[in-house]
C-alpha positions as CSV (number, residue, x, y, z in Angstrom):
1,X,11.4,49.2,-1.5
2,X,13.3,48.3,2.1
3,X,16.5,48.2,-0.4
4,X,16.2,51.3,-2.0
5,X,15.0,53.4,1.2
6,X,18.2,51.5,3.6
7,X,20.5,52.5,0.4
8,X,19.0,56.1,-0.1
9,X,19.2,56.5,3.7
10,X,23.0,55.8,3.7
11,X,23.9,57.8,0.6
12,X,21.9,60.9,1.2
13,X,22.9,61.4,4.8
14,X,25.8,62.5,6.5
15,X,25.5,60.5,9.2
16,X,23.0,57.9,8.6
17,X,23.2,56.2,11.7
18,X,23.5,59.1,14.4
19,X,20.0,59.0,15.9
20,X,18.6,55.8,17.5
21,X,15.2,56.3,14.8
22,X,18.0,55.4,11.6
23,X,19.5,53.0,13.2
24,X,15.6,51.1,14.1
25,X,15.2,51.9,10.6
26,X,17.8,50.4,9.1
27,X,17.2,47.3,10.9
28,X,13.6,47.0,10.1
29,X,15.3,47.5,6.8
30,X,17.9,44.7,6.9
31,X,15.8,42.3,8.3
32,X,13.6,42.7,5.7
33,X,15.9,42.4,3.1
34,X,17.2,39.4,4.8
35,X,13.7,37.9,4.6
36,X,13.1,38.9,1.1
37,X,16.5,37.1,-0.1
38,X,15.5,34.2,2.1
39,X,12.0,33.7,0.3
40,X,13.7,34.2,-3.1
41,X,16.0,31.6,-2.9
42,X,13.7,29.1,-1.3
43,X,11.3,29.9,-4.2
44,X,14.8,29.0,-6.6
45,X,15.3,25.7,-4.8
46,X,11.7,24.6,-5.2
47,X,11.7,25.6,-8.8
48,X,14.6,24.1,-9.4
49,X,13.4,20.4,-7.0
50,X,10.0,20.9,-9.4
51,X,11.8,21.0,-12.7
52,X,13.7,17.7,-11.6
53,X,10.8,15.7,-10.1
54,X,8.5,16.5,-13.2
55,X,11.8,15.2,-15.2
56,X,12.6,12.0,-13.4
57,X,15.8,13.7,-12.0
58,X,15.2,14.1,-8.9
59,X,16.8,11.6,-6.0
60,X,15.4,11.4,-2.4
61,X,17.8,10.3,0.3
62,X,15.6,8.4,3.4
63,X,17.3,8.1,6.5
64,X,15.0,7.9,9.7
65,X,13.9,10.9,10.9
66,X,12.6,12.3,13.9
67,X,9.2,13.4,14.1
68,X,8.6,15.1,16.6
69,X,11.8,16.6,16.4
70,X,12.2,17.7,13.0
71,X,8.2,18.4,12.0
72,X,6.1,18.8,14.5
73,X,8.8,21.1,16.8
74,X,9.5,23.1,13.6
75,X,6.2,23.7,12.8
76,X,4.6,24.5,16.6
77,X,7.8,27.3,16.8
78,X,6.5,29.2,13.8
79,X,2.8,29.1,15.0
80,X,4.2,30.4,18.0
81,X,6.2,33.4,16.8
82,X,3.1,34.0,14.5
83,X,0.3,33.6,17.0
84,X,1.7,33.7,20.1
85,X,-0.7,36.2,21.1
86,X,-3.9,34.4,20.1
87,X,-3.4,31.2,21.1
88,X,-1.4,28.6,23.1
89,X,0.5,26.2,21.1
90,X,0.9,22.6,22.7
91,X,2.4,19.7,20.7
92,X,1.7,16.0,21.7
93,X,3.4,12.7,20.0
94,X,2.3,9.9,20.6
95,X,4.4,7.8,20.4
96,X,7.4,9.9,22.0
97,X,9.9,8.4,19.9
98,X,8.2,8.1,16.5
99,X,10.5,7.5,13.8
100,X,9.7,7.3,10.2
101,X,11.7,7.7,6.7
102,X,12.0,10.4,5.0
103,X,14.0,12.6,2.6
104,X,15.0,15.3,5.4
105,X,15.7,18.1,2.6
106,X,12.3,17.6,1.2
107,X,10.6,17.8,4.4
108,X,12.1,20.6,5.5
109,X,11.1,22.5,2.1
110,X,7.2,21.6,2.8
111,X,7.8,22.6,6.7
């Protein structure tokens, strides 16, 4: 819908863009848009990461990784932009340097 409204806004105006209510519109409407196509081709990859698991075809890589650092940052930042407003988001790892192996790429898909 975000598509079709940005797109109608820009062929049925003469100037689209003049007033500062289009141009909030339009990037409500791109960023929308940009989210959509992000979901999409996450939803491709794991389709695509399923298929190959449930065929045998699938290869992980481990190499140490970071906990802290790659999940539990990762995941406290997107509580936060969610939720910042109803709660406080504090992340503890004991211990600081906690390492462990893991295919990164996979992670990243379940974070």
């Amino acid at each position: 819908i975000s598509a079709a409204s940005f797109v109608s806004m820009a062929v049925h105006e003469t100037q689209p863009l003049i007033t500062e209510e289009s141009r909030k519109s339009v990037r409500e409407d791109v960023a929308i848009i940009e989210s959509s196509h992000s979901f999409i081709n996450d939803l491709l990859r794991n389709m695509l990461d399923v298929h190959r698991a449930s065929s045998k075809q699938l290869t992980l890589q481990h190499a140490p990784l970071d906990v802290f650092h790659d999940v539990l940052e990762p995941v406290a930042n997107m509580l936060a932009n969610r939720h910042s407003h109803m709660f406080n988001i504090q992340v503890e790892c004991v211990p600081q340097n906690l390492t462990i192996l893991a295919d990164q790429l996979r992670l990243k898909q379940v974070v």
